[in-house]
Every structure is written in structure tokens, then in C-alpha cells.
C-alpha positions as CSV (number, residue, x, y, z in Angstrom):
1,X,0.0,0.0,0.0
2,X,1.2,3.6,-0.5
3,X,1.3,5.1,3.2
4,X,1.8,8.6,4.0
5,X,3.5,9.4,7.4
6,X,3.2,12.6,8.8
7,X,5.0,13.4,12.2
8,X,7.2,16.2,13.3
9,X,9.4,14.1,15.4
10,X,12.7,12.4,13.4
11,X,12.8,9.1,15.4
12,X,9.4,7.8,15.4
13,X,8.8,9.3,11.6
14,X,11.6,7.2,11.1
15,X,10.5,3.8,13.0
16,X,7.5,4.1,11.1
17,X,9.0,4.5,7.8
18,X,11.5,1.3,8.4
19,X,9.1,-1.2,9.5
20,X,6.3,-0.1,6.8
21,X,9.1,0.0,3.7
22,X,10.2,-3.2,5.8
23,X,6.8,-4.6,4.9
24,X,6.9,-4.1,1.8
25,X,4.5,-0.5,1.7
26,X,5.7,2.6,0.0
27,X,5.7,5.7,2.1
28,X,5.5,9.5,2.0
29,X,7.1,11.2,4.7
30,X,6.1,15.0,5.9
31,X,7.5,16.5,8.6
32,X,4.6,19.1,9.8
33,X,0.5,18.9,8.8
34,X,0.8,21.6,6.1
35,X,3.4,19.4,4.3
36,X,1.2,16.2,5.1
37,X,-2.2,18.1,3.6
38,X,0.1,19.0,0.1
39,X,1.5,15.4,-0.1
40,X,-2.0,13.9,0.6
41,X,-3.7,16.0,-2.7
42,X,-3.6,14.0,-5.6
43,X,-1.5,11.0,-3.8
44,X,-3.9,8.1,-3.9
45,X,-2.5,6.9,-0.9
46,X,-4.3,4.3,0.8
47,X,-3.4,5.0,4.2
48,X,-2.2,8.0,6.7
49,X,-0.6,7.8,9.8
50,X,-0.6,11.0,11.1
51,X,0.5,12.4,14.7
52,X,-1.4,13.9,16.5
53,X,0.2,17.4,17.7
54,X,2.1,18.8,14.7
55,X,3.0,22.5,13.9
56,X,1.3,24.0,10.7
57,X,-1.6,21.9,11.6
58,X,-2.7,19.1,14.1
59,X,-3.5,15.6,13.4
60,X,-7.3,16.5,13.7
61,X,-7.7,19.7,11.1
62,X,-5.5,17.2,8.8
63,X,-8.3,14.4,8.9
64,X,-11.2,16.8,8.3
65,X,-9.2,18.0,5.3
66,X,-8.7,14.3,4.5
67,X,-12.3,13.3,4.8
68,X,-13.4,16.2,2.9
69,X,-11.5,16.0,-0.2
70,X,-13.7,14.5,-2.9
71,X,-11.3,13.8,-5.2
72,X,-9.1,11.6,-3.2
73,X,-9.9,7.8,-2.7
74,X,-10.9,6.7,0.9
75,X,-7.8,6.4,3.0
76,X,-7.3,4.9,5.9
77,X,-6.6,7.2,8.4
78,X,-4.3,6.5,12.2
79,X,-3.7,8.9,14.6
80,X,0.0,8.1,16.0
81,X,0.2,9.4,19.8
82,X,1.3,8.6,23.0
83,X,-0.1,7.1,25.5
84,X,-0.6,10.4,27.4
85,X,-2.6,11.6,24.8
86,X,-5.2,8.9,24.4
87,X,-7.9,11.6,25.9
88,X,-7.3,12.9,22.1
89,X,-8.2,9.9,20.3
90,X,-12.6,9.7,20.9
91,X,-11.6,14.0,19.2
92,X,-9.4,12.1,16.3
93,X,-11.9,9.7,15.7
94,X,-15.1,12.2,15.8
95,X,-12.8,14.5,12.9
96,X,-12.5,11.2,10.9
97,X,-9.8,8.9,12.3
98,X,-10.3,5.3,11.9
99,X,-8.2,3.8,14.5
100,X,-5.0,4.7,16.4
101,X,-1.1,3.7,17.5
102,X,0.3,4.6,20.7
103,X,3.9,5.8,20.7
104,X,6.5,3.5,21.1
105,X,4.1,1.2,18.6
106,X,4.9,-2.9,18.7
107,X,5.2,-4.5,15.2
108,X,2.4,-6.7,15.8
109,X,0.1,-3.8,16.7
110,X,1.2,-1.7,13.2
111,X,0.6,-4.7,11.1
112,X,-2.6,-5.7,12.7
113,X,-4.0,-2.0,11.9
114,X,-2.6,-2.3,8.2
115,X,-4.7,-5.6,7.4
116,X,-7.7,-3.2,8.8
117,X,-7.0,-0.8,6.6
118,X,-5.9,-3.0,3.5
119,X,-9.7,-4.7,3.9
120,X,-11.5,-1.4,4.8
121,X,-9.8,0.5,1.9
122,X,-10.0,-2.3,-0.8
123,X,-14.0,-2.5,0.2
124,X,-14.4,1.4,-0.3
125,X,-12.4,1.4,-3.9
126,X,-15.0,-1.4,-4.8
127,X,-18.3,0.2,-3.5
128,X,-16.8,3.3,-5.4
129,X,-15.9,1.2,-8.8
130,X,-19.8,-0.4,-8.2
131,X,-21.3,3.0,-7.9
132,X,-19.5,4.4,-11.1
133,X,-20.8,1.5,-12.8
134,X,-24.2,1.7,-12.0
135,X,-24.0,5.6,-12.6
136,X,-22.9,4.2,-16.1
137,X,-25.8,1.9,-16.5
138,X,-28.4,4.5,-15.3
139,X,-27.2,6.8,-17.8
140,X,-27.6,3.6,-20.4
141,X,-30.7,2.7,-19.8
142,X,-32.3,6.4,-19.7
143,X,-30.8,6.7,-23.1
144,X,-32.3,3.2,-23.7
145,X,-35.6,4.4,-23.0
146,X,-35.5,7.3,-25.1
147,X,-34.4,5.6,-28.2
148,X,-36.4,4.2,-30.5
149,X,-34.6,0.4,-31.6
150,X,-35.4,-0.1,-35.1
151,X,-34.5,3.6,-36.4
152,X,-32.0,4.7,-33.6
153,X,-34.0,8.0,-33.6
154,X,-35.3,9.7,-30.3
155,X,-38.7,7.7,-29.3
156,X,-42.2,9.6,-28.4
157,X,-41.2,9.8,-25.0
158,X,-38.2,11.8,-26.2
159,X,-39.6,14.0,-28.5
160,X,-42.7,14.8,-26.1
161,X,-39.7,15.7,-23.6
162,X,-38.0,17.8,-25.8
163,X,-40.8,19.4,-27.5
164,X,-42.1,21.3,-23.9
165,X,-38.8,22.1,-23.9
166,X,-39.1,23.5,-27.7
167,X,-41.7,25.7,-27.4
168,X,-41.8,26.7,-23.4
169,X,-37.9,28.6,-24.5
170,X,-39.7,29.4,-27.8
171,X,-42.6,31.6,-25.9
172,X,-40.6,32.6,-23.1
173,X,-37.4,34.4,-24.9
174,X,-39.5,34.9,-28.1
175,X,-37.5,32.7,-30.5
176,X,-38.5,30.9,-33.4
177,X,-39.0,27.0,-33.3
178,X,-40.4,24.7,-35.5
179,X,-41.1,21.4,-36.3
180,X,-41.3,19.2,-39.8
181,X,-43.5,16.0,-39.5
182,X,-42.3,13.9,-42.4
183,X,-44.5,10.4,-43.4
184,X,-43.1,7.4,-46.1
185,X,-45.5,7.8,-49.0
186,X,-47.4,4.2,-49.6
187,X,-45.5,2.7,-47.0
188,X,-48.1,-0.3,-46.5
189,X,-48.2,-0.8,-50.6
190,X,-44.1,-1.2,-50.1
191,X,-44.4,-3.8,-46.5
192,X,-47.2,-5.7,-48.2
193,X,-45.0,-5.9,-51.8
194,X,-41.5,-6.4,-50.3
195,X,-42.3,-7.7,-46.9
196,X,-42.2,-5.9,-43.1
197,X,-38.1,-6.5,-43.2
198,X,-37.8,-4.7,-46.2
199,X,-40.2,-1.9,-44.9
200,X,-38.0,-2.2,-41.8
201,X,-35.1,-1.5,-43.8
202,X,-36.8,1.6,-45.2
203,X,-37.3,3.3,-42.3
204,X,-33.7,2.8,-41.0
205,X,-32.4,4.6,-44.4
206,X,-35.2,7.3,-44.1
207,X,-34.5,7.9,-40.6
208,X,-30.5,7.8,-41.2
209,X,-31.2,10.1,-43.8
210,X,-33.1,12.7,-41.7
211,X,-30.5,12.2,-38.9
212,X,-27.7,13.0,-41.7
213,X,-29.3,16.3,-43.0
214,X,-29.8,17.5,-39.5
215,X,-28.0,20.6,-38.7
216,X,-26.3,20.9,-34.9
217,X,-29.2,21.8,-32.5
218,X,-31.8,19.9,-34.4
219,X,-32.7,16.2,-33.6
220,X,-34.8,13.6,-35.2
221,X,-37.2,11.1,-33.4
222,X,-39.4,8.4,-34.8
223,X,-43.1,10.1,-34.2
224,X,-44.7,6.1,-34.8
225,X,-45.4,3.5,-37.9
226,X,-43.3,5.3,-40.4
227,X,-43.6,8.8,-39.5
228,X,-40.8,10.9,-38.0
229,X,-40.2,14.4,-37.0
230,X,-37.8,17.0,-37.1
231,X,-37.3,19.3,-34.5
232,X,-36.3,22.6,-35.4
233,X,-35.2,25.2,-33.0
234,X,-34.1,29.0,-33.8
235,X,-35.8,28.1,-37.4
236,X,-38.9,30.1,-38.5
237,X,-41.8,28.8,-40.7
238,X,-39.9,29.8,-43.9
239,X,-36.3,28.8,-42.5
240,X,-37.5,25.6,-41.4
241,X,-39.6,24.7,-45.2
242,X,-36.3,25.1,-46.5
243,X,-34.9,22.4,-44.1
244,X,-37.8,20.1,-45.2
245,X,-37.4,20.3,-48.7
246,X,-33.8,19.6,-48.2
247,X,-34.4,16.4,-46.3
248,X,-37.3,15.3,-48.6
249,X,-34.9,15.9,-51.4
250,X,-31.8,13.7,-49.8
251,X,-34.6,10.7,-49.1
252,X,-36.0,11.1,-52.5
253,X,-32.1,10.6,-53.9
254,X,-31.2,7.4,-52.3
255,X,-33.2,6.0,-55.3
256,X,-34.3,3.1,-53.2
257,X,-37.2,1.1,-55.6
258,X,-41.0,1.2,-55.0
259,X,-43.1,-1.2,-56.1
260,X,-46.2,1.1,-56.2
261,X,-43.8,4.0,-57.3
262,X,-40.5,5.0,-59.4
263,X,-38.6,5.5,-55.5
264,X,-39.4,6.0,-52.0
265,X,-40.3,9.3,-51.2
266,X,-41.8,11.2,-47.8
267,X,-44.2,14.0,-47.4
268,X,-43.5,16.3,-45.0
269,X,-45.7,19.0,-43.2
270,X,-43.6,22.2,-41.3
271,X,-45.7,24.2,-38.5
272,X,-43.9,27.0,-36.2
273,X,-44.6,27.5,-32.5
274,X,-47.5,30.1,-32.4
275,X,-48.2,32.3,-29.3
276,X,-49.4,30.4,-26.5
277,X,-49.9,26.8,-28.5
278,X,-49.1,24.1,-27.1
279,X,-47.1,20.6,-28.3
280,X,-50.4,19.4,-29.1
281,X,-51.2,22.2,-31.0
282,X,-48.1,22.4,-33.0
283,X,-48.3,18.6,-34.0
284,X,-51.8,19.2,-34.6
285,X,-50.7,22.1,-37.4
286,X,-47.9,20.1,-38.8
287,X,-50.2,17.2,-39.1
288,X,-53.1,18.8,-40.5
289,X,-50.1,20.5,-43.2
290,X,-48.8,16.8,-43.8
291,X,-52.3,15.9,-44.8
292,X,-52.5,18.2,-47.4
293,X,-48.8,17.5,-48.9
294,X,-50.2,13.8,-49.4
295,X,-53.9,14.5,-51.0
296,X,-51.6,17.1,-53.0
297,X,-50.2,14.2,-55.0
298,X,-47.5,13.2,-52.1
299,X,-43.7,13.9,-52.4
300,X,-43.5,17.3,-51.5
301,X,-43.4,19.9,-48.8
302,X,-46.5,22.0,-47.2
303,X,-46.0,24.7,-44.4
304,X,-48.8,25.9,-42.1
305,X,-49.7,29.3,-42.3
């Protein structure tokens, strides 16, 4: 283990430092608690042994300091001090101490308190590595949950997330938003003509597509059945129809073969957060707008106004 010793008195600070190296443990050595406290900072030591009375700063400001580092691994922390100063020790432990030595210390007595400290320090590095993990899973599965699998788009729950979001900054600060609500043309005539893994494989190059053409800022979520939207923010009505036409233009130019048509294509319909609408409300517009793109001979772009 790597211990740090801190003691302003030459012979014990030395004692300690033989038997420990003499045990095979690395040590720091500081001659005062200032030094101690600068050594400790970035050490990862695993355990301190730390006298009690000390100039710069005694043994019980040092383990505060210790204890409230949060950058520093848990270390294992002894007070060192006579046996005239035991009344200290219920004070050492209350700032953070874990156990103590009396001055002159046996060998059998320092290596007992080291296999404490090599089992309580080895337990804290695991529940830390534990918690990282499941930090890391959490963050996993609330991404998870706000994908959707076959497109890799953000899912419904996403884009209703993101949406208040959307237009609650929108109305407050008075900035543009919009949204573009894009839907396969004759995406049934293609599943029931090529089969659901061939539709499948439609909507994962559709939705790659949109993902592709989105600019920084804008994201892309699978709205449900083979309609996806495009959120828009800082884009106004006429800003955001350009966007569209883009997007409709890159899907209609993978070329990909439709058996009720020359190629796939999408119909898209573009509404803007107005005054004090809702997300329902601006779906509701860009819906009703992609209704009239498709009874308009499909294929194209329609805004509503």
C-alpha cells in the first residue's frame, strides 16, 4: 500500500518508515501537517498515519481535510500518539480517524492495523468502482428508454420531452421553433409488396437520412409507424420549409425502388410555435399540413400558415 506518514518528530517518523518499507508498503514522509495536507492532494495513498500534535496543523484539522476531499480515494486514516494523549483519540476519531497507534508502537500492533486498513480501503475502492458503474448503466438505460430500436431515432417519449422544452424557450425568450413531420409515402403498398423486413429496412435509411441532413441543435425522433419528426429550434416557418425540402430531397435521392412507385419518397408537413400553443397544437398544425402534402399528390413539402 502507499502510506503517507506525517510526524514532526525524526525518530518515530523514522521507525514508522522502516518497519512499513520493511513490509513491503511505500511511504510519503512529511515533517509538519501543512506538508502532510500538500503530499496527501492528488496521492492516492491508501493510508495515513498521522501524529497527533504537529506544527502548521494538528492531526485532527489534517483528517477533516482528509475526509473532505472529494477527489481523493478513501484512505485509511491513524492517529499516531502517545499514551498520554489517548484523551485525544474519541476527538481524532469524531474529525475522521479510523483507529490509532500509541507511541512506542509494537510490530504486531502496526501490522494488525494495516490488514484493517488494507480490507477497509480495498471495500471502499469497490463500492466506489460499483457505484461508477451503475452511474454508467443508469445513464444507459435512460438513453435506452429514449431511443427508439429499429430507427435509432429519439422515441415519443423523447420527442414529447424535448418538445415542452421546444416551445416553453420558444414563448418565453420569443424565438422561433419549429417542427417538420415527415410520413413514407405508400409505406403499406411497399411492407405488403416487399415484406415488413424490407419496410423495416426503409425506415432505418429514411430515418438515417433525416438524422444525416440535421443541422447541430436539431434532432430527429421516430413520431410512430413510419412517421418521423424534425425538430427545429431557432428556425422560422420559412427557414424551417427550406430544411424540409432539403431532407425530402436527400430521401428522394437514395433511389431506393418502389413497387407502387419510381422510388421511395416522404411527405413532410412544417408548423412554427405560435403564441401560446401548445405541443399538441403544433403537432396538430404540422399534421393537419402533412395531410394536405399527401392529398396534394404526395412527395412534397406543405407549411402551415
Amino acid at each position: 500500500m502507499r502510506i503517507l506518514i506525517a510526524d514532526d518528530s525524526p525518530t518515530p517518523r523514522l521507525m514508522l518508515q522502516r518497519e512499513l518499507e520493511g513490509l513491503g508498503h511505500e511511504c510519503l514522509i512529511a515533517c509538519d501537517g501543512t506538508e502532510a495536507w500538500e503530499l496527501f492532494q492528488g496521492s492516492g495513498v491508501d493510508v495515513v498515519v498521522s501524529d497527533w500534535m504537529m506544527p502548521g496543523m494538528d492531526g485532527d484539522e489534517f483528517c477533516q481535510r482528509v475526509r473532505s476531499d472529494p477527489e481523493a480515494p478513501y484512505a485509511y486514516f491513524i492517529l499516531h500518539t502517545s499514551l498520554g494523549d489517548l484523551k485525544h483519540v474519541v476527538q481524532g476519531m469524531q474529525a475522521g480517524a479510523d483507529d490509532y497507534l500509541t507511541k512506542p508502537f509494537e510490530r504486531d500492533q502496526l501490522a494488525t492495523r494495516l490488514i484493517a486498513a488494507d480490507r477497509i480501503t480495498s471495500l471502499h475502492r469497490r463500492l466506489v468502482s460499483q457505484q461508477a458503474e451503475l452511474e454508467r448503466l443508469n445513464k444507459v438505460l435512460f438513453a435506452d428508454s429514449r431511443n427508439d430500436r429499429l430507427t435509432a431515432l429519439g422515441n415519443r417519449r423523447r420527442m414529447d420531452e424535448d418538445l415542452e422544452r421546444l416551445t416553453d424557450n420558444a414563448q418565453r425568450y420569443g424565438r422561433p421553433a419549429s417542427v417538420a413531420l415527415f410520413d413514407v409515402d405508400r409505406f403499406k403498398q411497399y411492407n405488403d409488396s416487399a415484406g415488413h423486413a424490407a419496410g423495416d429496412e426503409v425506415l432505418r435509411s429514411v430515418a438515417a437520412t433525416l438524422a444525416r441532413e440535421c443541422r447541430t441543435g436539431d434532432i430527429a425522433y421516430r413520431y410512430g409507424g413510419e412517421e418521423l419528426l424534425v425538430a427545429l429550434p431557432e428556425q422560422t416557418l420559412e427557414t424551417a420549409a427550406i430544411a424540409a425540402e432539403r431532407m425530402r430531397a436527400a430521401i428522394e435521392s437514395l433511389a431506393i425502388p418502389h413497387p407502387a412507385a419510381r422510388v421511395v419518397t416522404v411527405s413532410g408537413g412544417v408548423a412554427c410555435v405560435d403564441g401560446d400553443g401548445d405541443v399538441a397544437d403544433l403537432l396538430s398544425r404540422a399534421d393537419a399540413a402533412l395531410y394536405e402534402a399527401k392529398e396534394g399528390g404526395r412527395n412534397r413539402i406543405v407549411s402551415a400558415y
